[in-house]
Every structure is written in structure tokens, then in C-alpha cells.
BATORVEX-974562 format. One record per residue: x, y, z of N, C-alpha, C, CB in turn; residue in one letter; residue number from 1. Coordinates in steps of 0.05 Angstrom, whole numbers, plus 5000, padded with zeros to 4 digits. Each point is the difference from the previous one (the first is absolute). Glycine has a CB too. Layout:
! BATORVEX-974562
[r [X,Y,Z],[X,Y,Z],[X,Y,Z],[X,Y,Z],a,NUM]
...
//
This chain:
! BATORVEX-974562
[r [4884,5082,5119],[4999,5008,5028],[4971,5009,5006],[5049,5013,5000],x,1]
[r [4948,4977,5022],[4966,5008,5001],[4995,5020,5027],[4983,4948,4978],x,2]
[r [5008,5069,5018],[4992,5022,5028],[4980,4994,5016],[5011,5035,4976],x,3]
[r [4996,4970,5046],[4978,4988,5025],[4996,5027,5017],[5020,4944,5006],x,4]
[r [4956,5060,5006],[4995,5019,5013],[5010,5011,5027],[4970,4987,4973],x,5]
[r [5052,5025,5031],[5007,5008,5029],[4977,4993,5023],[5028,5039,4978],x,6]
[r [4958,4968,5013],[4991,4998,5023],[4984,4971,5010],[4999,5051,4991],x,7]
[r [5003,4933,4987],[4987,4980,5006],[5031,4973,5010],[4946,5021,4958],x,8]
[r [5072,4988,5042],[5023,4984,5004],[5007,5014,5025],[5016,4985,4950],x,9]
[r [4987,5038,5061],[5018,5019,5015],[4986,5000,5028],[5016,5033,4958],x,10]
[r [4999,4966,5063],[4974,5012,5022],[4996,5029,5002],[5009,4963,5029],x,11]
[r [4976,5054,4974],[4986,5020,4999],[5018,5025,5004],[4961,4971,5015],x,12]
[r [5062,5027,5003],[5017,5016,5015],[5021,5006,4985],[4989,4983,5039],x,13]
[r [5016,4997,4941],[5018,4993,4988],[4998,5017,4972],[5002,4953,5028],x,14]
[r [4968,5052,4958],[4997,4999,4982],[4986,5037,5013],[5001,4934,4974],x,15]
[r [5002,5071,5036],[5007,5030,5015],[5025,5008,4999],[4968,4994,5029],x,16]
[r [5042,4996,4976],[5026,5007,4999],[5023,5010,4975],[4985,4971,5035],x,17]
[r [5002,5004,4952],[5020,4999,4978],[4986,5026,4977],[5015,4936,5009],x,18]
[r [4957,5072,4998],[4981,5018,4992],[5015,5032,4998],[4960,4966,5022],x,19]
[r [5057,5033,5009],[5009,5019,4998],[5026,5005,4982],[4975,5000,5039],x,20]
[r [5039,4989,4948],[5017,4995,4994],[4990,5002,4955],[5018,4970,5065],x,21]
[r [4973,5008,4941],[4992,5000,4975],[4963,4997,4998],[5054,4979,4989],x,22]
[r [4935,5044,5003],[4968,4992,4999],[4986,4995,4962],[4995,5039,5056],x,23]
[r [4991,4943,4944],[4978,4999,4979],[5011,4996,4973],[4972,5029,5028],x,24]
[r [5059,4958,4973],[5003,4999,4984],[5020,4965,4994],[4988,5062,5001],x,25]
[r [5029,4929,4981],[5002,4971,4995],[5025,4998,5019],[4978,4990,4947],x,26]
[r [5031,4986,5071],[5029,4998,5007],[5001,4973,4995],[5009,5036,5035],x,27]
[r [5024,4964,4961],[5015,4973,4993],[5005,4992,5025],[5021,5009,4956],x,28]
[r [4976,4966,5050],[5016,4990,5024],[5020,4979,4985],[4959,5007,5042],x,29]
[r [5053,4986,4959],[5014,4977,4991],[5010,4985,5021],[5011,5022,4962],x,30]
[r [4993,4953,5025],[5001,4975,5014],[5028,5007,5023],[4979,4964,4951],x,31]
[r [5020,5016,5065],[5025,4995,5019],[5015,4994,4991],[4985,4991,5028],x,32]
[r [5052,5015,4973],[5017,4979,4982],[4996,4982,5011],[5033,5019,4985],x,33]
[r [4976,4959,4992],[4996,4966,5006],[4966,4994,4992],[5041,4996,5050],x,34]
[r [4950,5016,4951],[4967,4994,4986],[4999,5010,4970],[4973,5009,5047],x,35]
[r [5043,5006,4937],[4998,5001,4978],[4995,4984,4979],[5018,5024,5018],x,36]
[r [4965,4982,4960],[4989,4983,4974],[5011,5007,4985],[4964,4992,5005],x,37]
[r [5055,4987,4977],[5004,5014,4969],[4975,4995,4985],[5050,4992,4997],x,38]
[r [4951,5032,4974],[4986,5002,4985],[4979,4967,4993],[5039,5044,4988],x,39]
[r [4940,4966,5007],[4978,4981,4996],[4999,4965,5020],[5004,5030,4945],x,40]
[r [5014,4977,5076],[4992,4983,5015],[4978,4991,5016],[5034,5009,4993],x,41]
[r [4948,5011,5015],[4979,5008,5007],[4977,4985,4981],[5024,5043,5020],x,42]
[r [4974,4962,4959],[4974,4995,4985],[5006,4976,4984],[4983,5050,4997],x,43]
[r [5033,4940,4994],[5021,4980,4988],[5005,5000,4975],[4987,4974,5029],x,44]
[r [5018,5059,4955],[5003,5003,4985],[5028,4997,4991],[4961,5017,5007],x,45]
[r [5053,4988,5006],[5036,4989,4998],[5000,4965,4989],[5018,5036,5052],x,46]
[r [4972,4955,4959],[4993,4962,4994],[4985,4996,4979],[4997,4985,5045],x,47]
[r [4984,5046,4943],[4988,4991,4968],[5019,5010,4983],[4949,5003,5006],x,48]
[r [5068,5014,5000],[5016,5009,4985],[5024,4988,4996],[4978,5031,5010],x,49]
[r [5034,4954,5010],[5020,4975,4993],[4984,4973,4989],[5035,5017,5041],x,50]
[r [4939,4980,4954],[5001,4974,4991],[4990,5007,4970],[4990,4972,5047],x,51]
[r [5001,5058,4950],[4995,5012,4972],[5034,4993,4979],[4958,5047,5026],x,52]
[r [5050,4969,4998],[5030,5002,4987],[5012,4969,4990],[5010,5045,5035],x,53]
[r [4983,4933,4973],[5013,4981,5004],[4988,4990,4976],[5011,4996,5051],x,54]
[r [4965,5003,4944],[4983,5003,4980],[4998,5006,4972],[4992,5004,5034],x,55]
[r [5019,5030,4968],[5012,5005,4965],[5024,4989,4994],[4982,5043,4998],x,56]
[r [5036,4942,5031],[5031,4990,4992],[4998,4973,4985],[5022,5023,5044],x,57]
[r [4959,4970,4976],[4997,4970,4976],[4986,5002,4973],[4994,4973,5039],x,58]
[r [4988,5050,4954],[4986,5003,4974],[5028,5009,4988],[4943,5014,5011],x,59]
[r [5066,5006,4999],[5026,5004,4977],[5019,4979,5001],[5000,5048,5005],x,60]
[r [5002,4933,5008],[5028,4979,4997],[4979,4981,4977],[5035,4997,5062],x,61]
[r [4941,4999,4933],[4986,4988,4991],[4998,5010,4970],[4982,4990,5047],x,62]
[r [5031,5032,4940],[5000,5012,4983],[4981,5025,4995],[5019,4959,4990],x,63]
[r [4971,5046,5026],[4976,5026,4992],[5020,5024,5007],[4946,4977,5017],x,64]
[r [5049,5036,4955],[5010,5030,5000],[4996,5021,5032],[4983,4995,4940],x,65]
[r [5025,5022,5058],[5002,5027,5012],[4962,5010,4997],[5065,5013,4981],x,66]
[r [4934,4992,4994],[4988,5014,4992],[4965,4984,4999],[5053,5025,4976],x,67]
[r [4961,4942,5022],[4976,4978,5010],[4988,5005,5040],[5033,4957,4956],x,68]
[r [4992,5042,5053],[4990,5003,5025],[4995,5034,5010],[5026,4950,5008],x,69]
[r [4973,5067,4980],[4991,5023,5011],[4973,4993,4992],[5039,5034,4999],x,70]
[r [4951,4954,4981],[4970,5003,4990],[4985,4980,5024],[5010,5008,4938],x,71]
[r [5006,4960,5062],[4987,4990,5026],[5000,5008,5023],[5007,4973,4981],x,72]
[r [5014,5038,5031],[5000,5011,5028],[4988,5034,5002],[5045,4962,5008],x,73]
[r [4940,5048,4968],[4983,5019,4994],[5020,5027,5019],[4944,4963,4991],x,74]
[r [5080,5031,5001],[5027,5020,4997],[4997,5023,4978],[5032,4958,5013],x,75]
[r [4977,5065,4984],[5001,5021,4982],[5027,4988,4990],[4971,5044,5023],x,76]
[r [5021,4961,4951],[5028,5000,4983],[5023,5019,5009],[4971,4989,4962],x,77]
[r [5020,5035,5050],[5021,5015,5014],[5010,4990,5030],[4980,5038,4973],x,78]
[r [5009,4938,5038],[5008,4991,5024],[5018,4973,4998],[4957,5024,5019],x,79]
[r [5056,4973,4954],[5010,4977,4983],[5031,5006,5010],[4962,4995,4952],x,80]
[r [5045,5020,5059],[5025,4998,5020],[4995,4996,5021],[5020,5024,4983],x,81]
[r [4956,4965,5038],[4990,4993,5025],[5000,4968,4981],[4966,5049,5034],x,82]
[r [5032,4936,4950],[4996,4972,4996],[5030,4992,4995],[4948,5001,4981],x,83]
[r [5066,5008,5009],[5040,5009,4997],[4999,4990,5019],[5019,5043,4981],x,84]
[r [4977,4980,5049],[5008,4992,5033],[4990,4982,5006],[5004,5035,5016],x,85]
[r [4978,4959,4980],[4986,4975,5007],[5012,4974,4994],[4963,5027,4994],x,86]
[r [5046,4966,4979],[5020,4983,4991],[5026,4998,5006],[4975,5004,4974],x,87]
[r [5031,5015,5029],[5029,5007,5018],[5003,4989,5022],[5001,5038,4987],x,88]
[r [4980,4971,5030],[5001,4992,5024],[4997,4975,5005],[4987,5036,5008],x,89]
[r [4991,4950,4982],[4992,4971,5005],[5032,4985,4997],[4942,5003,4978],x,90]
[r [5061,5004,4994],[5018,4987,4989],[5029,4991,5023],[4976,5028,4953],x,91]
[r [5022,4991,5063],[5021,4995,5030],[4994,4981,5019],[5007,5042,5000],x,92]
//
């Protein structure tokens, strides 16, 4: 999420206003319903992360260990139940 300057988006009256209310410090506005993003839709990290995923499913249907694809997909051996889900899932 990236921050933009009130005052350079707001008209002037506006950004008085809302001053009184809340001053000098961060606010959330959030989207309108019906304009909402799920996770990593924005930057298209959701779409590297399903084609990653799709990725260790065929290295493991291909025979490479658990313990092979944490080292390629530069996974922690403690994140070797995230490659589980990962196989799991595809596998549906």
C-alpha cells in the first residue's frame, strides 16, 4: 500500500477539515465495497505464488523429495509443512 500526500490528492477545505478531526498523523481510508483487492492482486504476487506452487507440484510428482524442493525453492526446512500444503492443494 503506498501513501500519498493529503494534500496533494484532497482539495484544500477538505484536508482542513478532516485536520480537525484527525491532525499529523497516518489514516486508513479503505476502499468502497465492490472495489476491494484480494491479497497480492495488486502487485501480482498472488499469480507468482500460484505458478511457484504449481511448480514444486510437478518437481514433487517428478520425484524430488520434500527436503529437495525446500533447498530449490530456497524454503527453510522449518517451512516443509508450507510445501505439504502446497502439494495438497495442487493435488485438488
Amino acid at each position: 500500500m503506498g501513501y500519498k500526500k493529503a494534500c496533494d490528492v484532497l482539495p484544500e477545505e477538505l484536508v482542513a477539515m478532516i485536520q480537525n478531526y484527525f491532525d499529523g498523523d497516518y489514516l486508513y481510508i479503505p476502499r468502497k465495497r465492490g472495489n476491494e483487492l484480494s491479497w497480492g492482486e495488486k502487485n501480482g504476487t498472488r499469480i507468482a505464488m500460484e505458478a511457484r506452487d504449481r511448480r514444486i507440484y510437478r518437481s514433487y510428482m517428478d520425484g524430488l523429495s520434500k527436503e529437495q524442493l525446500s533447498e530449490e525453492y530456497h524454503l527453510s526446512i522449518k517451512s516443509i509443512k508450507s510445501i505439504k500444503r502446497v502439494i495438497y492443494k495442487q493435488k485438488d
